[in-house]
C-alpha positions, 0 to 999 in steps of 0.5 A: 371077083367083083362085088355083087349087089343082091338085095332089090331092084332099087339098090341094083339101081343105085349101084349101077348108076354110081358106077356108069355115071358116079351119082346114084340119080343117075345120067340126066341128074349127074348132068344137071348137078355139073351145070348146077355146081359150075355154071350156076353156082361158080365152083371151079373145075381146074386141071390142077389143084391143091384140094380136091372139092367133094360135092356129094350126090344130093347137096348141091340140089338140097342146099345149092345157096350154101354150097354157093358160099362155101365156093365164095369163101374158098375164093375169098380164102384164096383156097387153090382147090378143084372138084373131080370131073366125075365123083363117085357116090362115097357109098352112105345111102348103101350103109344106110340100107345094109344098117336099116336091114341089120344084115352082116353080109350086107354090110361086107358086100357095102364095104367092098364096093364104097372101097371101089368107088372111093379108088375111082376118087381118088384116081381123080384125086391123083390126076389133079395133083391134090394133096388134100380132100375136102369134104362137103356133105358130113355122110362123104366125110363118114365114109372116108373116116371109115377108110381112113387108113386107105386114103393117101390123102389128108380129108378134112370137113368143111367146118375143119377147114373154115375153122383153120383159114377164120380170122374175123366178121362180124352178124347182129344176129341171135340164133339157134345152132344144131349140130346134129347127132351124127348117130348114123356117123357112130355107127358106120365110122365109130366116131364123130365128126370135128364138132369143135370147129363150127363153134369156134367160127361162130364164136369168131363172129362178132355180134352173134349171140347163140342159143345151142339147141340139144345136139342129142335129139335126132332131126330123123325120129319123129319125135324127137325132132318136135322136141328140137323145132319146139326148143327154138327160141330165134327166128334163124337156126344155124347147122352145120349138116345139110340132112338136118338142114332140110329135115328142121326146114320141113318140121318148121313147116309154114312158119315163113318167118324162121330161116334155116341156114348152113355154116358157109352162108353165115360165115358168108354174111358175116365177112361182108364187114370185111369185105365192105359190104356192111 
């Protein structure tokens, strides 16, 4: 018996656009993130590859320079991988709804369908002949850690993967790095992300001296995220997720002078020594 959505006009909405056309924005932005991912910033789009790329729903509209990068270092890494031609929603917004109303019922009725679209990835997973998912946005990489014993696949995080092909570069730059919390990721897969590997590629770059901003304060309550704007002592903070990213840009506000950038873009800079771009 298919799954049945029961809660308001919005989430019925959300789910039957992910199902006709993968994205919870619906056709017309499902549209605009294909062109946006493949004519505008150069990700590839092959018959067969060995890793299938997770682009998420949002990001590529959120954070298109630092998807950018990381297509520019999976070429320079020489990383043989493909993004699906239609990939589904991973089912994050709908766990954050069915955890926002504390319902149990809910939460069952969330699993059956992110179950679903998850099969519709992997279908396309299969049919590129991938032997590995990689994972953008940290909420795709927390549904599939939920799932993990579902999943015929190895999944590894953007960071994971950037932390295993690193060799060297080198940025003059001091810099603030936010991890995050991941206190949503706790709760919907029981664990954390690979924390490890984003600071094992920033320590791999030669020149960047970073101050660490208290990954324990929340980027989403109010006042713990004025605590973490108010910590920061650069004109650069460096993340590693997307959400925070964006919630850290709009605390800072007006202050043009400080630049909130992802992992891929530092990375990206820092490899201009190697690649003779100094």
């Amino acid at each position: 018996m298919p799954v049945v959505w029961r809660k308001t006009l919005l989430d019925e909405t959300m789910v039957a656009n992910i199902r006709s056309c993968g994205i919870i924005q619906g056709e017309a932005k499902s549209k605009e993130r294909w062109r946006l991912l493949t004519e505008q910033l150069g990700l590839r789009s092959a018959g067969k590859a060995e890793y299938a790329l997770l682009a998420s729903c949002y990001l590529p509209f959120l954070v298109p320079e630092a998807m950018r990068s990381l297509g520019r270092l999976l070429g320079y890494f020489e990383v043989d991988y493909s993004l699906l031609p239609q990939e589904y929603c991973c089912g994050a917004p709908l766990f954050q709804q069915a955890l926002r109303d504390k319902d149990a019922a809910e939460m069952v009725e969330v699993d059956g369908l992110a179950r679903a679209f998850l099969e519709n990835n992997l279908h396309q997973v299969r049919e590129l002949g991938a032997r590995k998912i990689i994972t953008f946005c940290h909420g795709c990489n927390m549904v599939h850690n939920r799932f993990k014993g579902l999943i015929p696949f190895d999944v590894v995080w953007y960071p994971t993967l950037l932390a295993q092909l690193w060799h060297s570069g080198r940025l003059e730059l001091h810099a603030d790095y936010y991890a995050g919390c991941y206190d949503f990721y706790g709760k919907v897969s029981h664990g954390t992300p690979d924390l490890e590997s984003p600071l094992s590629v920033l320590s791999g770059i030669e020149g960047l001296h970073l101050h660490q901003l208290n990954h324990r304060l929340c980027c989403y309550r109010t006042r713990q995220k004025e605590q973490l704007v108010a910590s920061i002592e650069s004109h650069t903070v460096i993340t590693i997720c997307a959400g925070c990213t964006v919630r850290i840009r709009e605390a800072l506000g007006n202050q043009a002078e400080c630049k909130v950038l992802m992992l891929p873009e530092v990375a990206w800079s820092a490899l201009g020594t190697v690649r003779g771009e100094v």
